[in-house]
Backbone bond lengths (Angstrom), bond angles and torsions (degrees), N, CA, C in turn:
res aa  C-N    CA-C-N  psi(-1)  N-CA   C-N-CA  omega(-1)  CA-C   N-CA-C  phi
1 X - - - 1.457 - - 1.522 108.69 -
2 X 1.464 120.85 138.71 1.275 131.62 -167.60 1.660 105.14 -87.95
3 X 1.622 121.83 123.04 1.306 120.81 171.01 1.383 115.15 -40.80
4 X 1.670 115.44 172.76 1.122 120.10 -172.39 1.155 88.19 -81.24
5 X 1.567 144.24 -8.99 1.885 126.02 -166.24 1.968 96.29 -89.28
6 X 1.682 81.98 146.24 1.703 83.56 -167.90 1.402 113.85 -80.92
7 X 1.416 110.67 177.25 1.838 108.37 -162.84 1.168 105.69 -109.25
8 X 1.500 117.22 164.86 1.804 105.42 162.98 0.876 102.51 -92.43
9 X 1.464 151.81 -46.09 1.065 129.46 -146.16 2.034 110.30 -142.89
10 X 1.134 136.05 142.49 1.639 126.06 -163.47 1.405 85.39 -140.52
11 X 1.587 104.41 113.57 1.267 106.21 170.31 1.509 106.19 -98.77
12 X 1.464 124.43 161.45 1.265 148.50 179.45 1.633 105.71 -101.07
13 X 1.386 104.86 96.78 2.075 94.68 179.57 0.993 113.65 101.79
14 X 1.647 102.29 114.23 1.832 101.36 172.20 1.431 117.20 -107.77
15 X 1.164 79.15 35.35 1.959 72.70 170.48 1.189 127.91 -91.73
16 X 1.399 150.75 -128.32 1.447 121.94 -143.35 2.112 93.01 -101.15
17 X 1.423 81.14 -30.13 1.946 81.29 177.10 1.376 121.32 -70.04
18 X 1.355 131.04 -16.44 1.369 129.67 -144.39 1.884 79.83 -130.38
19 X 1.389 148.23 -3.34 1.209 130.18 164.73 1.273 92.51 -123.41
20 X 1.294 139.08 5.86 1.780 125.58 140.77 1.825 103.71 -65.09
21 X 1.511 122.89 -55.36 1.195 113.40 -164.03 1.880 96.28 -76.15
22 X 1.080 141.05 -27.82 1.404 138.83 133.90 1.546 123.74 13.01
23 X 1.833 90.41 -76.19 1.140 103.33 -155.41 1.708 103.69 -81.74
24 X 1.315 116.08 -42.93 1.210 138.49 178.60 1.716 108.39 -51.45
25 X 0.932 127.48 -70.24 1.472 135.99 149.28 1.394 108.45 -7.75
26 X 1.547 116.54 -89.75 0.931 158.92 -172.85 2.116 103.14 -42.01
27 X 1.616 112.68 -26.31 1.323 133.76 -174.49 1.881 85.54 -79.47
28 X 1.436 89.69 -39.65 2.069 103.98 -143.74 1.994 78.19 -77.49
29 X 1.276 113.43 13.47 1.868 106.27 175.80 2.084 103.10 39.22
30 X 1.547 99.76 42.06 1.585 125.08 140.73 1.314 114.67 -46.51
31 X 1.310 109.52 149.08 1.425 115.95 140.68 1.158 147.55 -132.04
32 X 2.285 115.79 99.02 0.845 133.40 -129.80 1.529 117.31 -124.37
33 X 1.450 120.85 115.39 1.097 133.56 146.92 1.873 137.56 -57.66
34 X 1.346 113.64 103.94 1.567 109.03 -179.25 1.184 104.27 -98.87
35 X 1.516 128.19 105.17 1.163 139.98 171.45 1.707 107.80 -67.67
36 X 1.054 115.96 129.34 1.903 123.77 -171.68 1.473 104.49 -152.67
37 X 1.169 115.65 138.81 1.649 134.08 149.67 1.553 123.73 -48.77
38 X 1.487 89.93 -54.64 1.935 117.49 172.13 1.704 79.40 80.45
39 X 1.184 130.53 73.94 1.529 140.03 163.29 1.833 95.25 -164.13
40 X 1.063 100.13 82.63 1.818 112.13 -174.46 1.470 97.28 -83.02
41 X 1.675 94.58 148.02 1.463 112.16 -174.61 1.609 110.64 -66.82
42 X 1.565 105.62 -33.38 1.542 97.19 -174.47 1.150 87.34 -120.72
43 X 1.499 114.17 97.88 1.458 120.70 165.10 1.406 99.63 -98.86
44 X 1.331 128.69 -13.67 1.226 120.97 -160.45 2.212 93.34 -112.70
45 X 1.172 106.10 32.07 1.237 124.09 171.82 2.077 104.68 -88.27
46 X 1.130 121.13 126.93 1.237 126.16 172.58 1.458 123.21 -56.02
47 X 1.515 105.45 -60.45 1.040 128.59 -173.17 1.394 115.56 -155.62
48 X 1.553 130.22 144.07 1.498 132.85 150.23 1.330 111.89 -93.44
49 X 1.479 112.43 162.02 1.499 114.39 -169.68 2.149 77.69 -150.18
50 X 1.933 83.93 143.96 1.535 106.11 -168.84 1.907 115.22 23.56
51 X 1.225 88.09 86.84 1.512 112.72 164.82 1.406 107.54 -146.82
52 X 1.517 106.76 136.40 1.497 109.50 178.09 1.102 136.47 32.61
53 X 1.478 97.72 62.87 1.308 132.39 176.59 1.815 107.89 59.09
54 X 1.401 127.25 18.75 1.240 140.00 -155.19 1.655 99.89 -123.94
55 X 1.712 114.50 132.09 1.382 106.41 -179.04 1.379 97.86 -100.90
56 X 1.085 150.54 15.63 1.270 130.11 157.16 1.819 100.02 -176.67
57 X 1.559 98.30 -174.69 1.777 100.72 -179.20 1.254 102.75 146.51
58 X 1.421 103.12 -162.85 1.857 125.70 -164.89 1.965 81.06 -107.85
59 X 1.255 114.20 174.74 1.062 127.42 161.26 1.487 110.23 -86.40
60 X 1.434 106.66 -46.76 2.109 89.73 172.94 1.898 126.05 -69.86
61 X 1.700 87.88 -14.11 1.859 95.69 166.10 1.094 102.81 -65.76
62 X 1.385 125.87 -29.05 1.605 118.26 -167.84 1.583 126.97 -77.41
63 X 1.554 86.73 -40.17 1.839 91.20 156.69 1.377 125.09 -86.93
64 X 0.784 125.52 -24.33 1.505 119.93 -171.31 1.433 94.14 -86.81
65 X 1.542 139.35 -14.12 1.350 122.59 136.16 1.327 122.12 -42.06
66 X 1.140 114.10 -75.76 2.030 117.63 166.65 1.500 107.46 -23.87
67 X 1.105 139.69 -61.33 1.249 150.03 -160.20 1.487 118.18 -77.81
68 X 1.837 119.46 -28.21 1.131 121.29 142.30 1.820 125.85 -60.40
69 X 1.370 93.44 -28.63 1.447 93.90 -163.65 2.284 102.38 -48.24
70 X 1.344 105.16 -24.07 1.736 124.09 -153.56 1.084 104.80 -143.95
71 X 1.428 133.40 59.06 1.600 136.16 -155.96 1.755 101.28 -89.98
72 X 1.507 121.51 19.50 1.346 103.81 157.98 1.748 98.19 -110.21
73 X 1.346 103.52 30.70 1.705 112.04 168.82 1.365 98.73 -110.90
């Protein structure tokens, strides 16, 4: 749940575009909400290779990296 202090920016989608603009933001010391379902389009994706700063993985390894990064998110 998002504090009462307001955000700059609320993205729609955490998939690979919306926790690049995330992370990037998030560099720029933003304050950012990733709005998600957590039912990803390419769940049936094996692996990504160089995304977010990550050389390879599952697509849900990839967020639930993001999601450690701020674990009262």
């Amino acid at each position: 749940m998002v504090d009462k202090k307001l955000l700059d920016v609320a993205i729609i989608g955490g998939g690979p575009s919306g926790l690049s603009a995330a992370l990037v933001l998030g560099r720029a010391r933003k304050h950012v909400a990733v709005i998600d379902e957590g039912r990803p389009r390419n769940a049936v994706t094996h692996e990504t290779h160089g995304f977010l700063t990550r050389a390879r993985g599952t697509p849900a390894e990839s967020s639930a990296s993001v999601r450690l990064a701020d674990p009262a998110h």
